[in-house]
N, C-alpha and C positions, 0 to 999 in steps of 0.2 A: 776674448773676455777683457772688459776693459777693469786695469789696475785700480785697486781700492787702495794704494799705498797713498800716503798722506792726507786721508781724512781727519778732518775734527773730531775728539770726542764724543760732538753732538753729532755729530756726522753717523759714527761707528753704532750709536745708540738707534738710529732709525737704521740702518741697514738692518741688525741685529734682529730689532721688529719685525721688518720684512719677511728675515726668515725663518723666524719663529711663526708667523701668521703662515706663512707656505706649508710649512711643517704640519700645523695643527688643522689644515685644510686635508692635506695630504691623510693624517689620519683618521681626520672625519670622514672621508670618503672613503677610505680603508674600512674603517669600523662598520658602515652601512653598506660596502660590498660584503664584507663575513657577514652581517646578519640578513643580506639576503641569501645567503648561498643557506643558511642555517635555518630560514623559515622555509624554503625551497625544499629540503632536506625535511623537514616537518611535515609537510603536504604529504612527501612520499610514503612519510610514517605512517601518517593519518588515513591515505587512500588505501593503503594496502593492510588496517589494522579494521578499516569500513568496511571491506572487502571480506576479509575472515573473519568478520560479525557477521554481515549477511551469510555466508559458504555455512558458520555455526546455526543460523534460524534456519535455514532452507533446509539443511538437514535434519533438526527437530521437527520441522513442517511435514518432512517425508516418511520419517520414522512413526508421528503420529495417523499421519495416513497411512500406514500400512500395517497399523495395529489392527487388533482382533475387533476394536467396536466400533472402528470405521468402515472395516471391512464388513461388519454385519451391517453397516449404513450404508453401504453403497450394494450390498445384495439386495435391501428392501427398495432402494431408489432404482434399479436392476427391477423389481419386481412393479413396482408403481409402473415407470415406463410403460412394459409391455399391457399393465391394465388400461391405459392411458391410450395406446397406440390400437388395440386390440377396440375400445369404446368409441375412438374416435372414427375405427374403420380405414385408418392410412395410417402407411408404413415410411419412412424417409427413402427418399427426400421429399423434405417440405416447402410449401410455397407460404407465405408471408398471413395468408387468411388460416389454414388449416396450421399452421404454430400458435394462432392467436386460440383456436379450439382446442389444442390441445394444452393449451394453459390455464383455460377456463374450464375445463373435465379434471384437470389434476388438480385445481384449487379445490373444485367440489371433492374430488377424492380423499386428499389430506384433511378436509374439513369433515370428514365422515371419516376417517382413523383417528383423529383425534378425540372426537365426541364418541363413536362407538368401538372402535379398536386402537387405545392408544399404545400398547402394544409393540403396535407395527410404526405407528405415528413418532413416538421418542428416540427410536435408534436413528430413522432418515432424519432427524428434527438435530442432532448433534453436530449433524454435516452443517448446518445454519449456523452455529458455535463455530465450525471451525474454519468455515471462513471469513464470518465475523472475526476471527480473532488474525487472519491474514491481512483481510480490510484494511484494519488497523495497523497496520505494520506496515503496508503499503504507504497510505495516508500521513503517517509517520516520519515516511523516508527510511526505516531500515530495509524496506524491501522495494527491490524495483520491476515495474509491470513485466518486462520483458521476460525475466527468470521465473516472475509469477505465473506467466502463459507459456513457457516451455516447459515446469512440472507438472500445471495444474489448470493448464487453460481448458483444454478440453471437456474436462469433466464439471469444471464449476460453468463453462455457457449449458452446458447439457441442464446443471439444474438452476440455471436461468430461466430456460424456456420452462421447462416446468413446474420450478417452485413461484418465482419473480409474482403471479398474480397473487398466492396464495399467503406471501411473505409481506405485501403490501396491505393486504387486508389484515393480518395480524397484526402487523404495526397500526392500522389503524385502531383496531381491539383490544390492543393495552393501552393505547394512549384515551380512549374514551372508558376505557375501565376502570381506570383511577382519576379520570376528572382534568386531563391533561389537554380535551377539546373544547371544554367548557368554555363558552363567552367569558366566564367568570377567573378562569385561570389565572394566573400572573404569568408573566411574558416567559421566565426560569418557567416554567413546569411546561407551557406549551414545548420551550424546544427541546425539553428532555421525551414528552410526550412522543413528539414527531424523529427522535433519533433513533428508534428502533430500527436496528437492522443497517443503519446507514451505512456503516462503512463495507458489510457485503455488498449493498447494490448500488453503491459506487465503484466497486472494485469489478462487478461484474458489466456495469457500463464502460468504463474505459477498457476490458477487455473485448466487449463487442465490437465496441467505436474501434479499438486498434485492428483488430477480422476485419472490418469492413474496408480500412484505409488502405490496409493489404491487398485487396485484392482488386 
């Protein structure tokens, strides 16, 4: 180390600087290692606080499926089915032309419980609410597809296939029932018109689209 004995004043004053400028680098770059260790430390907070948000919806998701008036929605979807399969004369497995029949017999069927037995039509029609209201929460980001098709994949493609025609043409029939098709529309009411149902049958397309990639 070489000897700083006999400097100048002026001399002692720029060393001095030097290592006050070391110094104050030294804990600048201190101070922006703790706050990365600290926003690091955040993340983990945040992932695992994401994490027991979604673990709390998925379990209201299941808890509400497995109440009394989804249950009686999914005996009458249970009931549709077999009138569906029974009308169409085949039984699964199905090939790509006879799924498109049997979508086009259960649209007419839902369209005849609603008009002469609603009845039977409002308790399967709740299952549309609920997962409309998953849709949503996918789309969102609090819910992610993969947990949504390990509780509920199965049964929401089931009423894909069979509701999806009949679901589309509703959405058509309240958007023309309140004047939402009309050339005359303003641009607002067409896309409120046309968002019926949407975040269902985008929830039930990217779950098809994921079955398919799978296999």
């Amino acid at each position: 180390m070489p000897c700083l004995c006999g400097l100048t004043l002026e001399q002692w004053s720029f060393v001095s600087q030097i290592v006050l400028a070391i110094a104050a680098v030294g804990g600048t770059i201190g101070a922006i290692w703790q706050l990365r260790l600290l926003l690091q430390d955040r993340r983990k907070e945040t992932s695992k606080e994401t994490k027991a948000e979604r673990a709390r919806l998925l379990l209201q998701l299941d808890t509400r499926w497995e109440s009394r008036e989804l249950e009686e929605a999914r005996r009458q979807l249970h009931e549709l089915t077999a009138e569906v399969d029974k009308s169409v004369g085949q039984l699964p497995p199905l090939g790509t032309a006879t799924r498109e029949q049997r979508a086009t017999r259960a649209s007419e069927i839902l369209a005849d419980y609603r008009e002469r037995e609603p009845e039977r039509y409002w308790p399967v029609s709740r299952l549309w609410g609920f997962i409309e209201t998953m849709g949503y929460l996918w789309r969102a980001g609090q819910l992610e597809l993969e947990e949504i098709d390990e509780l509920f994949g199965a049964a929401i493609l089931q009423i894909d296939d069979l509701a999806r025609k009949h679901l589309e043409a509703r959405a058509e029939e309240l958007a023309q029932s309140i004047g939402y098709s009309s050339p005359s529309a303003d641009p607002v009411s067409k896309r409120r018109g046309s968002s019926a149902y949407k975040n269902m049958i985008s929830l039930m397309e990217a779950l098809r689209a994921r079955g398919q990639s799978a296999t």
